[in-house]
Every structure is written in structure tokens, then in C-alpha cells.
C-alpha positions in Angstrom: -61.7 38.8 35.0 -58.9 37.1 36.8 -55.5 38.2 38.0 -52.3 36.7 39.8 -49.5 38.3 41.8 -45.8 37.0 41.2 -43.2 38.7 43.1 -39.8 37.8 43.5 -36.9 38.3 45.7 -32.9 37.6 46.8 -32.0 36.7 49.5 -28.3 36.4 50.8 -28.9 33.4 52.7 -29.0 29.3 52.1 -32.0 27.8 50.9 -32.4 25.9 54.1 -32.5 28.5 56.0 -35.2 30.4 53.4 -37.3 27.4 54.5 -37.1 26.8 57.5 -38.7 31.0 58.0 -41.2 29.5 55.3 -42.4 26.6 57.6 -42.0 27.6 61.2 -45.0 28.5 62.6 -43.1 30.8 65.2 -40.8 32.4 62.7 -44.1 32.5 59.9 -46.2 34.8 62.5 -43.3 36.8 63.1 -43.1 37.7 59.0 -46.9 37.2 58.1 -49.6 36.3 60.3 -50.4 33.9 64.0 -51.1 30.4 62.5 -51.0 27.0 63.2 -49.2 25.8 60.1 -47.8 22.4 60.3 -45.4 21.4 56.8 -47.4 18.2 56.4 -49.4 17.8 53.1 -53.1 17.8 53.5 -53.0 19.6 56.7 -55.3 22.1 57.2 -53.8 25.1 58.8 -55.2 28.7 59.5 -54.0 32.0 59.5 -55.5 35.1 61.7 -55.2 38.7 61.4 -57.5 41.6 61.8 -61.5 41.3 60.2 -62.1 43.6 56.8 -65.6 43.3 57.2 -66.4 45.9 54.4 -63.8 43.6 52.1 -65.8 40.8 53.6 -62.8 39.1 55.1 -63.7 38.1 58.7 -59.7 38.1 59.6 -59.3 34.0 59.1 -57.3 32.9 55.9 -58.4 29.2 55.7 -55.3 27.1 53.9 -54.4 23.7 53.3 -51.0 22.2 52.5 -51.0 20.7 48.8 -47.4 20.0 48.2 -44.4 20.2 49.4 -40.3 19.7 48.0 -38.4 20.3 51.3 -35.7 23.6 50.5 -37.7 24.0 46.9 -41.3 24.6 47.0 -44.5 24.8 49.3 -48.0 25.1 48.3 -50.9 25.8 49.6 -54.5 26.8 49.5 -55.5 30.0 50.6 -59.1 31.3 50.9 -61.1 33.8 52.9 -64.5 34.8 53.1 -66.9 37.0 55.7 -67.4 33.7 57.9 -66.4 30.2 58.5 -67.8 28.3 55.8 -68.4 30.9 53.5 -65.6 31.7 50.5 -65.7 34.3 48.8 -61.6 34.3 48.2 -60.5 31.0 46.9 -56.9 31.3 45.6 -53.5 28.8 45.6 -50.3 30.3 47.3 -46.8 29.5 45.8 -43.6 29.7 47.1 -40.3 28.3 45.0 -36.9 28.6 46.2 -33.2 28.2 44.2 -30.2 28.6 44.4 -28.8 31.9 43.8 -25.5 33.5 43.6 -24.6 32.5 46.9 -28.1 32.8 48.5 -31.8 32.1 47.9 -34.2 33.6 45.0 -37.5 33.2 46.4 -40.3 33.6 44.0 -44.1 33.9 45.1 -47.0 33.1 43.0 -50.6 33.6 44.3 -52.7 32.7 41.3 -56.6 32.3 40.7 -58.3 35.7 41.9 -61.3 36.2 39.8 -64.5 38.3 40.4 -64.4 42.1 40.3 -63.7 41.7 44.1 -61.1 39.7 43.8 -59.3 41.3 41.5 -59.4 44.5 44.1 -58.4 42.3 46.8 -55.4 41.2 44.9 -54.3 44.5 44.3 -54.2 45.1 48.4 -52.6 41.5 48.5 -50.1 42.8 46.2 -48.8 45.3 48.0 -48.5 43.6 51.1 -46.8 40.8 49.6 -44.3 43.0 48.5 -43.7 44.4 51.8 -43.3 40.9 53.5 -39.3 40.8 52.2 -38.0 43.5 54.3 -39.9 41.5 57.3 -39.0 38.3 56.0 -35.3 40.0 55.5 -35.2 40.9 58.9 -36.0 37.2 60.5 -33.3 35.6 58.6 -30.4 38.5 59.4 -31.8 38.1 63.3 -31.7 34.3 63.0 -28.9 32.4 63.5 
């Protein structure tokens, strides 16, 4: 059983500016989650929110940077698990940005969830993800 999530969104804004919320690490906890995210391919980065222990998420999203198109696309890893060293969430995070009437299509792919409880976790993931555009909204209408 596997699953992905794509989700997509307008924004009225430049691309440039779509990226630079993307790979800030001040702006990226103020729309996700603390990290330590640097846009350097092969960095290893990590991002910290509250434990699920019943979901057997101890609260650390372990990530990599894979690739990276300045004002087009970053990927990276994105895994979590009930402890350091031990995945039980290993997944690839997505984000692609264009040109768009004026502003910025952003489109978010996070592919590879397979497993029963995976496939439960994406569903939560989902959901969240989709709420992240009224945040991420937010930043760049309060940024100048």
C-alpha cells in the first residue's frame, strides 16, 4: 500500500519571494516548524515539533537537501521515526514553483508513504499540508 500527497496553491506574489519563505530558516519556522535548514545540497537539516509517541514520531523530522533550482524547485528528504536512528517514515518532500498569472503556483509533492502506518500518517500529513497556505499566505503579505 503506498500513497502520496500533492497539493497546490497560488500565490499573488514573485517567485523569488515564494523562495526565499521556502529557504529561510527564520521565515520556514514561522510557516512550518524550528529547523536548522540551510539551501545547500547534501545538508543535513532537522525539523522539531511536538513528539506523537502513540504515532511513533518522537517530534524530529530528519531531512536532507537533494536538489535544488534556485526560484523553481527544492527537494528534500523527509523521515521520522520514535528515535534517533530509528525510521519508521521514510518519504521525499517536493516543492516546485512557476510563474503564474502575475504571481507564484506552488505545487507540493510528498511521495513514498507505504506501510499501513504510513499511509495513516499521510492522511494527518495531508491535512496539515493543506493548512500550511493560509500560514505560508500570511508570511509573504507581512513580508516586505
Amino acid at each position: 500500500m503506498t500513497r502520496d500527497i500533492l497539493i497546490k496553491w497560488h500565490f499573488p506574489h514573485p517567485p523569488e519571494k515564494v523562495w526565499e519563505c521556502l529557504t529561510d530558516p527564520e521565515k520556514i519556522s514561522r510557516w512550518l516548524m524550528k529547523n536548522d535548514f540551510k539551501p545547500i545540497v547534501g545538508h543535513q537539516f532537522n525539523f522539531h515539533t511536538k513528539p506523537i509517541p502513540q504515532m511513533g514520531f518522537d517530534g524530529i523530522v530528519y531531512c536532507e537537501v537533494l536538489e535544488i533550482i534556485p526560484n523553481k524547485k527544492l527537494v528534500y528528504t523527509w523521515k521520522g521515526g520514535p528515535r534517533p536512528g530509528v525510521i519508521g517514515l521514510d518519504t521525499i518532500l517536493t516543492w516546485s514553483l512557476s510563474p503564474d498569472g502575475g504571481g507564484t503556483r506552488m505545487v507540493l509533492e510528498h511521495t513514498g508513504f507505504s506501510g499501513w502506518k504510513n499511509f495513516v500518517a499521510s492522511v494527518f500529513m495531508e491535512k496539515g499540508w493543506k493548512k500550511i497556505g493560509k500560514r505560508f499566505d500570511v508570511l509573504l503579505t507581512e513580508t516586505k
